[in-house]
N, C-alpha and C positions, 0 to 999 in steps of 0.2 A: 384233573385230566392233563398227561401232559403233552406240549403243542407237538408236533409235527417235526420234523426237521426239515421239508421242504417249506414250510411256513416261518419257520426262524429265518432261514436263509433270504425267504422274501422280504423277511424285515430287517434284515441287515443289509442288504441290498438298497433298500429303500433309504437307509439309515446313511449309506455311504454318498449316494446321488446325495441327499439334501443338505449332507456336510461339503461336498462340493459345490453345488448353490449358493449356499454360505458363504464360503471362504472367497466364492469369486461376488459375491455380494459385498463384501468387505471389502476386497482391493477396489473394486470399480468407487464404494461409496470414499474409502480413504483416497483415492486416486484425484478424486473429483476435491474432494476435502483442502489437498492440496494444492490442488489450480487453484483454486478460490480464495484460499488464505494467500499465496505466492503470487498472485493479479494485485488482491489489496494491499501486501507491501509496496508492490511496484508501483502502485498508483500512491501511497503514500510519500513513499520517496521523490515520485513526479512532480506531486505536487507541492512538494519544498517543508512537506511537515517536520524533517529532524533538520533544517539548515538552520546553520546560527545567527544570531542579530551580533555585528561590530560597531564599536564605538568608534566614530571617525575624528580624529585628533584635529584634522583640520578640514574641514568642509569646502569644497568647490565654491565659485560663484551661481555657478548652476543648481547647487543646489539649496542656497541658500533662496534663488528665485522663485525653488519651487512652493518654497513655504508662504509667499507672496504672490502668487500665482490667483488664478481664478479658480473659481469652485470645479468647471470641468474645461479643459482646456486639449482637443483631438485636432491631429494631422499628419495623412501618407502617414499613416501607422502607427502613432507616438501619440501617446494619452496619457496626461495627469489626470488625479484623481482627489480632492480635495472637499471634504473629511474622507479618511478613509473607512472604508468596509469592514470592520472588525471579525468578520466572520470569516476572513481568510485565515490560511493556514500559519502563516508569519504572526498571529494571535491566539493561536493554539493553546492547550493550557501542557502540550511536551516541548514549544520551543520557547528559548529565556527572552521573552520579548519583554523590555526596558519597562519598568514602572513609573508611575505619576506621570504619563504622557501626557501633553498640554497642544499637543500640535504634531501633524500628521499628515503625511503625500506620497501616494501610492503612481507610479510610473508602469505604464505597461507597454513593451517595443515589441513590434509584429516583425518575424522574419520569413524568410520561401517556406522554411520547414521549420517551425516553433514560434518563440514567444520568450522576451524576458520583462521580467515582473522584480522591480525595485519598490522598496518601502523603505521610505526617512522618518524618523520621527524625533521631535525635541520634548527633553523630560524638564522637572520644573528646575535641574540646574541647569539648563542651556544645553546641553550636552545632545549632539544629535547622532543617530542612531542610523542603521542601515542593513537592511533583509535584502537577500540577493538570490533568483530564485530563476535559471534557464531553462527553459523545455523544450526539448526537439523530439519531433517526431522519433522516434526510433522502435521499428518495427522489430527490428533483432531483438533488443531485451523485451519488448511488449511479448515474443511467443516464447523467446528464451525462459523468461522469470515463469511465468505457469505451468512449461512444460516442465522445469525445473522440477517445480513442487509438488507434480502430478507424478514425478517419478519419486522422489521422497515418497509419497505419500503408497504408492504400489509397494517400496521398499517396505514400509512402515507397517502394511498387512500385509505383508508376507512374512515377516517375524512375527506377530503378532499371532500367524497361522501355525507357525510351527507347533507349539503344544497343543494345538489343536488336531493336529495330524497325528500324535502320540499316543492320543488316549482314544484313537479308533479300535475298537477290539475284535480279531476274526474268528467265526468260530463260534 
């Protein structure tokens, strides 16, 4: 029996709404995809994951005290830190942080808007080491980077729509 052609037309109709659904289903989920990826770079990079460790040729007195220092030593905003926290980012396994450490002193200085976070460390040739790692607040990149990638990611289903808009068929 063959269908109707007001009944075909229902279902192509039907057919076109929920390819539209779709497609705006995609951009919002790709949209979303990409704040969230483009927030974790930014918080990546905030938090000093790709910053490098320098070999200092010649070391301060100051920081030679730090290695002699007490286990935790705080004031008006300036804190050593002795052993350090192996779980920060400056011990990563994507930053080249120094092998056969033997000794270890993490500094953290409190500013109005951030924080810098020093790490020394001496390997078993003497050789002492140095992660440098400033965080300021900064609200511009904090909505810059996700809106960023929110728009990448709207870009990203929208091409990805195109062939999808080709093989709708009328008729």
């Amino acid at each position: 029996m063959p269908i109707p052609p007001a009944i075909k037309q229902f279902h192509l109709e039907i057919g076109k709404k929920g390819l539209q659904v779709m497609r705006m289903i995609r951009v919002i989920g790709f949209a979303m995809l990409g704040f969230f990826l483009a927030f974790w770079l930014y918080d990546l990079f905030e938090s000093g994951y790709f910053r490098r460790w320098e070999k200092l040729s010649s070391p301060t007195e100051q920081v030679s005290e730090y290695f002699s220092a007490p286990t935790k030593k705080a004031n008006s905003g300036f804190e050593v830190t002795k052993p350090c926290d192996y779980s920060m980012p400056e011990f990563s396994l994507i930053s080249n942080s120094p092998k056969n450490i033997i000794d270890c002193v993490q500094t953290r200085q409190l500013y109005a808007e951030g924080e810098g976070r020093d790490t020394f460390v001496r390997d078993n040739a003497g050789n002492i080491w140095k992660w440098t790692n400033l965080v300021y607040i900064d609200m511009i990149a904090l909505v810059c980077w996700p809106g960023f990638g929110a728009l990448i990611g709207v870009v990203a289903a929208i091409v990805l729509n195109k062939p999808a808009q080709s093989s709708v068929k009328s008729g």
